[in-house]
N, C-alpha and C positions, 0 to 999 in steps of 0.2 A: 492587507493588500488586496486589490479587487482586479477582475481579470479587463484588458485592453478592451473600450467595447467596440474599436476598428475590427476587431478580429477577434471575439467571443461572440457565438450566439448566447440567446436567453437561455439559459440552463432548463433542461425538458424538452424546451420546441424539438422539435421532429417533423419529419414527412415520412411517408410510409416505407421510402426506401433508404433517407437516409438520418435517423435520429442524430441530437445534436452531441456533440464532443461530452463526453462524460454522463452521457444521461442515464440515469439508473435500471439496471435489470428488473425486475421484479419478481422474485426469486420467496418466496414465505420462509423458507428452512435455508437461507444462505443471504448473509445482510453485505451491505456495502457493493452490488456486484454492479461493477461495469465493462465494457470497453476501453481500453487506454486511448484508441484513434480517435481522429478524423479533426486534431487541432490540427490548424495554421502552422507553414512552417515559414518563417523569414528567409524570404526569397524566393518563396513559390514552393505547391505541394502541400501535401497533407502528411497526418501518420495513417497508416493504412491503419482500417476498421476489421474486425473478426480474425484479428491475428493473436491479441493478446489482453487477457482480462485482469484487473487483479479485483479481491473481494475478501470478505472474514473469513476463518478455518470455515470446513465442511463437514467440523462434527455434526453438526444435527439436518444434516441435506438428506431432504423424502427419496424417497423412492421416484415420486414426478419430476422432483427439479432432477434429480440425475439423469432422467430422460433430456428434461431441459438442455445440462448441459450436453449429453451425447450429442444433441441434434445440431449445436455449434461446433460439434468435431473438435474437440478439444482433447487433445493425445497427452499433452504432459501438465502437471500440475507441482509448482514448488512451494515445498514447505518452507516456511523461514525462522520456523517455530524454535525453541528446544527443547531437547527431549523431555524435562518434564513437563512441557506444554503440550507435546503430542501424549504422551502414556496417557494424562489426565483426561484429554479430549480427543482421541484418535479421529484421524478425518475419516470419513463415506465416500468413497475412491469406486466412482463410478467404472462400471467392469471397460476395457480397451483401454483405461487411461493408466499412466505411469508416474510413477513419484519421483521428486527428485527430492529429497533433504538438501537443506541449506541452511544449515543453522546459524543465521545474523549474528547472536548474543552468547553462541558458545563459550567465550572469553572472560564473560559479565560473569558480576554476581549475581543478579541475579536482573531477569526479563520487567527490568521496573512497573513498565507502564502496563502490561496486562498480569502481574501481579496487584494491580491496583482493583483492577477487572473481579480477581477472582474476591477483594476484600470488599465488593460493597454487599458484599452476601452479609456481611457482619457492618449494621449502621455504622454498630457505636465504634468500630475499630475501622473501617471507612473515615469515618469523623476526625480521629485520630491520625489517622493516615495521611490527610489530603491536609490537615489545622495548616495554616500558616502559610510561609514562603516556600515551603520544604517540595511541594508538589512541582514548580516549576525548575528548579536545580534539581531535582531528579527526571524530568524529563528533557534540560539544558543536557545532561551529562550525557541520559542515552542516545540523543541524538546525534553526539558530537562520538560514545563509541559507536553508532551504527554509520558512522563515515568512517573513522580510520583505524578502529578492531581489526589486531590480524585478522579475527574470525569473520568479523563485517567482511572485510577485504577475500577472502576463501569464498564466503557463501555468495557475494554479491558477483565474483569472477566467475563464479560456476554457473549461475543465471543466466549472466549477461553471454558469454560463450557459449550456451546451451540455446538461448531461444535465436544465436545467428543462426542455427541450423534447422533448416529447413521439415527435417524429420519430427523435429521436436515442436513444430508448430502445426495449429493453436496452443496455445500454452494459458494455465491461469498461476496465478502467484496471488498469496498469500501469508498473513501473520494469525495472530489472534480475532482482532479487532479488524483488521485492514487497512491501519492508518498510519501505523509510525514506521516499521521497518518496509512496507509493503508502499505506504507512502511516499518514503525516500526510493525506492526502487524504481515508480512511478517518474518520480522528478528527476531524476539522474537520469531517465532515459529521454525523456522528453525533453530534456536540455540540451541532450548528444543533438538529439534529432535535428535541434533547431528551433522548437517553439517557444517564443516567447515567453519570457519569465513573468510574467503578468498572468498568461494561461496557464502556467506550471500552478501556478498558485492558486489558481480557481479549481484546478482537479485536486490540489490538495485538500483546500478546505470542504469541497464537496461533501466528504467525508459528514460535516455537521450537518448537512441536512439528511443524510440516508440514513447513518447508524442509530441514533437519536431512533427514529421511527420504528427499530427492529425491536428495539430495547422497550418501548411500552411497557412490556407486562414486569421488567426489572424494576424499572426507576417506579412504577406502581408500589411491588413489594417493598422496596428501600422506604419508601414515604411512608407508608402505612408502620413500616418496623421503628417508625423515629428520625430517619433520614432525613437530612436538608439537602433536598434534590439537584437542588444549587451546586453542590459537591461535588455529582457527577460527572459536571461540564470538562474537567481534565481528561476524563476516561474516557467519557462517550465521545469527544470529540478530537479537533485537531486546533492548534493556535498555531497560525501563520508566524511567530516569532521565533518555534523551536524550527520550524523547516530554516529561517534564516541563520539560527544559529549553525545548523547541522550543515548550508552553506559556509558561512563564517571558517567551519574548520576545515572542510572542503577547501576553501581557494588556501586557507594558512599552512594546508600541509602538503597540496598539489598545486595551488597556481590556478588552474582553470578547471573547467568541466572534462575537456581532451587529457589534461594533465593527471583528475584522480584515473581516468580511463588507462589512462597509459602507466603513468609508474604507479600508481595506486593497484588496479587491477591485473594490471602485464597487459592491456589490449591495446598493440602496434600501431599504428593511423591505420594500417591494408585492414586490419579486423576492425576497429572502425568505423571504416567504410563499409565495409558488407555490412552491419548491423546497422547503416542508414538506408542501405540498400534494398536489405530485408523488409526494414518496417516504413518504411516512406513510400508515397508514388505523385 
């Protein structure tokens, strides 16, 4: 699906004051980072800009990018990890900022899709991993548990009620990668907001043009080790079909966008509204 181009800019374009909806950070030690703002909302408005980022873990964030981020003022940062995605990779938790866990996949067996992440270290068991049909119904499935997991539902309540408060913003959110759980995070909220399902989807698949680029010196070593680089395209990226699936199970098991909000997460229309309030103008 490709985004409205009534109301998408070119992906990139910028002016000096106000880069365009999704335009990539440029970050060397932190891949995927952007802005969540400054889409179109139907009916007039924007999402407000420098409120909230999402981006891949911060294990390997320099010493510079964490000035970077200090200088956006960024107070809270959510993990959506699980614990042995953090042990393994602990984030670089720039000094003033605060953590919040939220673990998406507590409930899972296990964090499929950046366990796939951690196998292309090994070709020939990558190869193995991805052969067939098997890579798509394992990322059909965790997309449909990262909508209606008690634990999706715990970690994604706790976000979503965390960044209406004011205290708590700038906020960044994060997965592994920054695309499936941290993706849905992204679309579930921009949908509340108002924007157009056409632009939901262009900030989703964004995702294929930024991560791809960080990943160079990986998808190098995979090829050089034997790898059909071809492979990687599940991991390193995103395919606009599991975000509809992960809709799919969304309206099947709430009804609406308002409905996973409401009986899905417990958030009332009044909370809500503040959280259209907060990130809209």
């Amino acid at each position: 699906m490709t985004a409205n181009p009534a109301s998408q800019p070119t992906p990139g374009q910028s002016t000096p004051s106000q880069p365009a909806p999704g335009a990539h950070i440029e970050l060397e030690s932190l891949p995927n980072l952007r802005d969540i703002g400054g889409y179109p909302i139907t009916g007039g408005g924007r999402v407000r800009t420098g409120v909230l980022y999402r981006s891949a873990a911060l294990s390997r964030l320099s010493p510079a990018d964490a000035d970077a981020l200090q200088r956006r003022d960024i107070r809270t940062i959510f993990d959506f990890r699980t614990e042995v995605e953090r042990t393994a990779q602990p984030d670089v938790v720039p000094d003033g900022m605060h953590v919040v866990l939220a673990d998406v996949l507590a409930d899972a067996a296990s964090a499929a899709p950046d366990e796939m992440l951690e196998a292309i270290k090994d070709p020939l068991r990558a190869s193995q991993l991805l052969a067939g049909d098997q890579t798509a119904a394992i990322f059909d499935e965790t997309y449909r548990q990262i909508v209606s997991s008690d634990s999706a539902l715990a970690a994604y309540r706790s976000f979503f009620t965390d960044i209406a408060d004011p205290a708590n913003r700038p906020a960044l959110f994060h997965c592994t990668s920054g695309k499936d759980r941290t993706g849905w995070a992204a679309a579930a909220l921009l949908l509340l907001l108002g924007v157009d399902e056409a632009d939901v989807f262009h900030d989703y698949e964004l995702t294929n043009q930024y991560l791809p680029r960080s990943a160079a010196a990986m998808i190098k070593k995979f090829t050089d080790g034997g790898g059909d680089p071809s492979t990687l395209t599940p991991v390193l990226g995103v395919d606009p079909k599991y975000l509809r699936a992960a809709l799919t199970e969304m309206t099947s098991r709430f009804g609406s966008i308002t409905g996973y909000f409401r009986d899905g997460l417990g958030m009332e229309d009044d909370a809500q509204d503040t959280l259209r309030a907060a990130l809209t103008a």
